[in-house]
N, C-alpha and C positions, 0 to 999 in steps of 0.2 A: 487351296489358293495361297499365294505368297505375296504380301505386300511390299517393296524395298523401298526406301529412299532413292532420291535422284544420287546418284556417285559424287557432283559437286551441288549440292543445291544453293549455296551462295555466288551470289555476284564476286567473281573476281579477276584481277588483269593477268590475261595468258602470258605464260612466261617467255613469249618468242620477240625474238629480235626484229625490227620494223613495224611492229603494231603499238600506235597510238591512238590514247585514248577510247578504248575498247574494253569493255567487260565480259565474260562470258559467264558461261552456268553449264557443265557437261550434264546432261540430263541423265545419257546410257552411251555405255562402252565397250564394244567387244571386239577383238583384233581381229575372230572368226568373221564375224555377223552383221554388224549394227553400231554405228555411231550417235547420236544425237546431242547439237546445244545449240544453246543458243546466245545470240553474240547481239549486245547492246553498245552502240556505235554513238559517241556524243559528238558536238561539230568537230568538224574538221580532224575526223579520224579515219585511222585506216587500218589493211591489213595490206603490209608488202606485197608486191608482186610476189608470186611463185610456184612452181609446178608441185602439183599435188601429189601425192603417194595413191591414192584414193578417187575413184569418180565422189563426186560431189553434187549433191541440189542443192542449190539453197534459197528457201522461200524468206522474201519480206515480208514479215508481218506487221509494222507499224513503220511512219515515215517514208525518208527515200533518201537515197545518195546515189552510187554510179556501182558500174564494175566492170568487169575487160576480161575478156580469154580469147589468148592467144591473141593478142596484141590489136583488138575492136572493142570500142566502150562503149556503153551506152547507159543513160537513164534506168534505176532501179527505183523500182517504188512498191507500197503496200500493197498485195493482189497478185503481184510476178515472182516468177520463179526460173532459176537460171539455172544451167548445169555448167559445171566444171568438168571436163574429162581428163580424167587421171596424165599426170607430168603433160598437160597445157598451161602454161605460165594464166594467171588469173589473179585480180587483184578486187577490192572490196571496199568504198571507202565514200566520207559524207563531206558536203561543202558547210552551207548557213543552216543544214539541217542534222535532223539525229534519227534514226533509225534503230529497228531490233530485227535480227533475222533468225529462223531458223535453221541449220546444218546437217546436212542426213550424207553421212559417208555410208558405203559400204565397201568393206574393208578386203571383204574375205573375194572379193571377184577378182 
């Protein structure tokens, strides 16, 4: 048995350009295999439009805000779960509320 630490286990703000007010926490990272974090959203934050390298799920797990792929948006809340398919423009973001979600890329498809 092998125990690790999460890769980032602290709260911190992703280094990309258009994302405000946004936290993350990368949990696990693999360029082959397996992505996972997760992303803590305060009001009136976002993450830029943009096509993704990667398919993408990502579940809300607390609160709610919106999100869009491929240019339709709609209502995100705690209990849903959206996909992102790889370079569809897709955006992620909260009005009077705050949200946490989880991100599961997989890299290697």
């Amino acid at each position: 048995m092998e125990l690790k630490a999460w890769l980032r286990p602290e709260w911190e703000t992703p280094p990309y350009e258009g994302w405000v007010n946004v936290e993350g926490r990368v949990i696990f990272w693999d360029e082959e295999s397996l992505g996972l974090a997760l992303l803590r959203f305060g009001e009136r934050a976002t993450v830029d439009e943009h096509p993704g390298a990667n398919d993408t799920l990502v579940a809300c797990l607390e609160g709610s805000g919106f999100t869009s792929v491929g240019g339709e948006t709609a209502p995100f809340a705690a209990g849903q779960l959206v996909t992102w398919p790889k370079g569809v423009p897709h955006r992620l973001w909260t009005e009077g509320s705050t949200m946490l979600t989880l991100m599961v890329e997989r890299p290697g498809l």
